[in-house]
N, C-alpha and C positions, 0 to 999 in steps of 0.2 A: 414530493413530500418534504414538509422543511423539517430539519435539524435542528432540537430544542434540548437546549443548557437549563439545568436547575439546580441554581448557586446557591448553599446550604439546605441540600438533600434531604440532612438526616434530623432536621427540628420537626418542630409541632406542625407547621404547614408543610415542609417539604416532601417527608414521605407520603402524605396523603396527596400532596399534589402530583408528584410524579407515579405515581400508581394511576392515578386517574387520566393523565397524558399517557401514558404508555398504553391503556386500554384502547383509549381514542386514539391514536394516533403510532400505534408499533411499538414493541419494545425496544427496538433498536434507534428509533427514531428520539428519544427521550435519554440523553444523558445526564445522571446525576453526579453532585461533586457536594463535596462537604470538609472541610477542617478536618475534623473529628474520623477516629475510625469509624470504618463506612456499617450502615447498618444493616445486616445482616436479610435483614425483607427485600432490601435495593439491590446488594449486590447479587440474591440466589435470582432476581428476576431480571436484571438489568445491567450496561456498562455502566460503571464509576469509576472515577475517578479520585485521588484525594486531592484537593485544592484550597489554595488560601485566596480568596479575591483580592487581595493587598499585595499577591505575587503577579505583579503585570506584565511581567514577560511569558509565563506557565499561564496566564489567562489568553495570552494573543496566540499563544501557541495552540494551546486546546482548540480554540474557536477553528483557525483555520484547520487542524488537524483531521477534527471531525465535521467541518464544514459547518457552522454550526447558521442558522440565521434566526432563531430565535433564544432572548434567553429571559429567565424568569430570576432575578436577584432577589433571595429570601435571607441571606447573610446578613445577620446584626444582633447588638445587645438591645437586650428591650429593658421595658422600664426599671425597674426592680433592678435588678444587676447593675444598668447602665448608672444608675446613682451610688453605686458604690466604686465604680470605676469610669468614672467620667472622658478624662482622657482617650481611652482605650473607647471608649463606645464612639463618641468622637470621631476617630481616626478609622474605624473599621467600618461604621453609618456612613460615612461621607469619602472618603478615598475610595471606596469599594465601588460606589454608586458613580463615581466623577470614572473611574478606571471602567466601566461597561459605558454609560455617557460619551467616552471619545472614539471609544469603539464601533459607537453607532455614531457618531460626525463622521470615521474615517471609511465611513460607508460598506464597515464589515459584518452588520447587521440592520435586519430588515423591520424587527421589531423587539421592545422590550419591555416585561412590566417588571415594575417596582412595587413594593408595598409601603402604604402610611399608614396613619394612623390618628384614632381619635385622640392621640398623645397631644397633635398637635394645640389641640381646644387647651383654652385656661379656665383661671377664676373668675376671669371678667368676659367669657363668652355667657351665652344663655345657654339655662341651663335642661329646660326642656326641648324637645326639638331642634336642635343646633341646626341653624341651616349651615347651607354649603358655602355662602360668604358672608365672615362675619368677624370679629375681633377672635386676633388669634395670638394669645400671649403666653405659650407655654412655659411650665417654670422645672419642665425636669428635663434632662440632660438628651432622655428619649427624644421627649416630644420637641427641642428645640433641634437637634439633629432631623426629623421626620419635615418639621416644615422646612427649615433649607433646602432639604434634600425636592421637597415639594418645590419651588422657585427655582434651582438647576436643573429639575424635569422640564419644566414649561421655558424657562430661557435653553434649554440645548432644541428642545423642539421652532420654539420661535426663530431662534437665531441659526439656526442648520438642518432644520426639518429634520431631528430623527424623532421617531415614533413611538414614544416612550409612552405606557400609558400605566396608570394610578389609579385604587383604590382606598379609602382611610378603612384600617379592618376595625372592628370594634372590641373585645376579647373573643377571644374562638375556644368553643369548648368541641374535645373530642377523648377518644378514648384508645386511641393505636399508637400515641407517641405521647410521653414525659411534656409536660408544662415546660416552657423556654425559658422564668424566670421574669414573666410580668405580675403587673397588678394583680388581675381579672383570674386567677392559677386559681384560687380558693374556689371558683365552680366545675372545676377538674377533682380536686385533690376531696372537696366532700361524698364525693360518689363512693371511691374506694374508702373510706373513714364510716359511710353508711352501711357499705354492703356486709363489711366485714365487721360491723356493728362495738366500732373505737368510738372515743372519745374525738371528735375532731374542735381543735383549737382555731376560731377564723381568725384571720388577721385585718378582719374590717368589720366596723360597727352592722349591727345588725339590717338599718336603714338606709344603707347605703346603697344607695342604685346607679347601675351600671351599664350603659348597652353590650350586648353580647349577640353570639350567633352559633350556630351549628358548623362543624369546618364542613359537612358537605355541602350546608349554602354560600360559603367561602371561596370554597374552589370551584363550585361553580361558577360565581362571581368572578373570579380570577380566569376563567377559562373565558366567558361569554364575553367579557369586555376586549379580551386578544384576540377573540372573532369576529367580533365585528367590526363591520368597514371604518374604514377612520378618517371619513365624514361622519361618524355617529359621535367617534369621541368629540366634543367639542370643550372639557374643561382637559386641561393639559397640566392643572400641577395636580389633583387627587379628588376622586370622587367621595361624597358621603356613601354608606351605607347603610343601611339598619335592619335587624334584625327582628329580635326582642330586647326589654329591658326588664330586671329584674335585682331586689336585692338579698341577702345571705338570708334573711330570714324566711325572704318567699320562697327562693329556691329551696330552704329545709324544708318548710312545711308542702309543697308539694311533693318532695321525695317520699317526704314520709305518708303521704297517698299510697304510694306503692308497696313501699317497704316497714312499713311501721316507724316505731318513734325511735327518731336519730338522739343521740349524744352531742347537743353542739354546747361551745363557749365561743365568749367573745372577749379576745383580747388584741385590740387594734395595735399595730406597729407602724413604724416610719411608711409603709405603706397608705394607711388611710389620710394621709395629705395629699398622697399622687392624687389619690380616687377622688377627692375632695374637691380636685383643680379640674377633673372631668365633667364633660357633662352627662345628665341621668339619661336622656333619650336626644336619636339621631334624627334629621328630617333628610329624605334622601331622592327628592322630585329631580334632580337633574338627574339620577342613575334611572329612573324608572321611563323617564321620559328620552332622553337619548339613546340608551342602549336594552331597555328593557326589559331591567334588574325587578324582579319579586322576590319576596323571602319566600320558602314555605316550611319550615320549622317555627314552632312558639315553644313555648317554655314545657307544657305537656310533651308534645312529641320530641323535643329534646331531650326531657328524663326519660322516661321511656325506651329509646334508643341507646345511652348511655345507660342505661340497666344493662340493659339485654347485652350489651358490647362488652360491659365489664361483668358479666357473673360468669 
């Protein structure tokens, strides 16, 4: 059974991801690591660790320590944050992802995925459909970190065959862990502003559409594509994904299907420029076709789910 690393534990993908490998794959089998103190669901069920991925000597040590040969890199600033602190998103996006990168040249693991992002799309990609290759001019700090980081996947794999493989995630909504500090947080944060029937203020025009997903077809995603043979991957810097797509005013008006009539306003901030440079919906024929990626969440079973999680 291999030994799998999952570098930033305790965010919005991590704990639900490492829950979901330790089910499949042993509790012991799944070690989580995170900056931050460790979150209390991870460590009553599992070892942790606390780790900085920018500490590369405590990173080469762990690996060999607990033998590790897979590892799953979720460690970074994402959008929103990373534009307030450029530098630092920079330096923790890209050194952290170059420090597992040589780890896998120096042949001390077997496989790794990284996560991208729709970050990487701009103003001038298209805006419906985005395919999988297409003008990629991203203008925030995220998303130009995400596609570099995209081009040293596919050159360390070119150029030394390690087996790095990509997803672009699209926003993830879930309901087990705190928003990371992206764009896309306002289809988290109006569930609880609904339920407990507040005034929720969005930070993005009401028309603004955005592709999104459910984190259990996420980590699905994240799981099925480090299963499969790797003849199947055949793009090496980040695959598309898609979900649904939906904007703040759809997603109200269907909660309030459920729940009756929500409280919203709309007062856009430095935010609705990121969203503005994204595209509305994803075209995702090389995930469905190579490795055999389907959604099965839409914006219904989504709310739905996210009730029931959050009441």
């Amino acid at each position: 059974m291999s030994k799998i690393l999952v570098i930033g534990s305790s965010g919005q993908i991590g704990i639900d991801l490492v829950l979901e490998l330790r089910r499949r794959k042993g509790v012991n089998n799944v070690i989580a690591t995170d900056i931050k103190e460790p979150c209390p669901t991870l460590i009553s069920d599992g070892p942790f660790y606390q780790l900085d991925v920018l500490d590369k000597e405590k990173l080469e040590w762990l690996i060999q320590e607990e033998n590790i040969t897979e590892v799953y890199l979720l460690a970074a600033l994402l959008s929103a944050i990373a534009e307030q602190k450029p530098q630092a998103a920079w330096k923790l996006n890209m050194d952290g992802l170059l420090n597992i990168l040589e780890l896998g040249k120096q042949k001390k693991l077997k496989k790794i995925f990284w996560p991208s992002s729709i970050a990487v799309f701009g103003s001038n990609s298209p805006k419906l459909n985005t395919p999988q290759h297409t003008i990629m001019e991203p203008s925030t700090i995220y998303g130009i970190s995400k596609l570099a980081g995209e081009r040293w996947c596919e050159y360390y794999f070119n150029k030394f065959g390690v087996d790095v493989r990509s997803i672009r995630y699209p926003g993830l909504i879930s309901y087990k862990s705190k928003p990371g500090g992206g764009t896309t947080d306002y289809a988290i944060e109006i569930f609880e502003k609904a339920i407990n029937k507040e005034l929720f203020n969005c930070y993005l025009e009401k028309n603004t559409f955005l592709p999104m997903m459910y984190m259990d077809d996420a980590i699905r995603a994240t799981i099925e594509i480090m299963e499969a043979p790797p003849e199947k991957i055949k793009i090496r810097s980040s695959y598309n994904i898609a979900g649904t797509s939906f904007s703040p005013e759809e997603i109200a008006t269907e909660i309030e299907k459920e729940l009756g009539r929500i409280n919203i306003a709309y007062n856009p901030d430095f935010r609705q420029n990121i969203a503005d440079s994204w595209p509305d919906s994803i075209e995702d024929k090389y995930a469905r076709n190579d490795w055999g990626w389907s959604v099965f969440y839409d914006l219904p079973k989504i709310i739905k789910e996210m009730i029931k999680g959050m009441s």
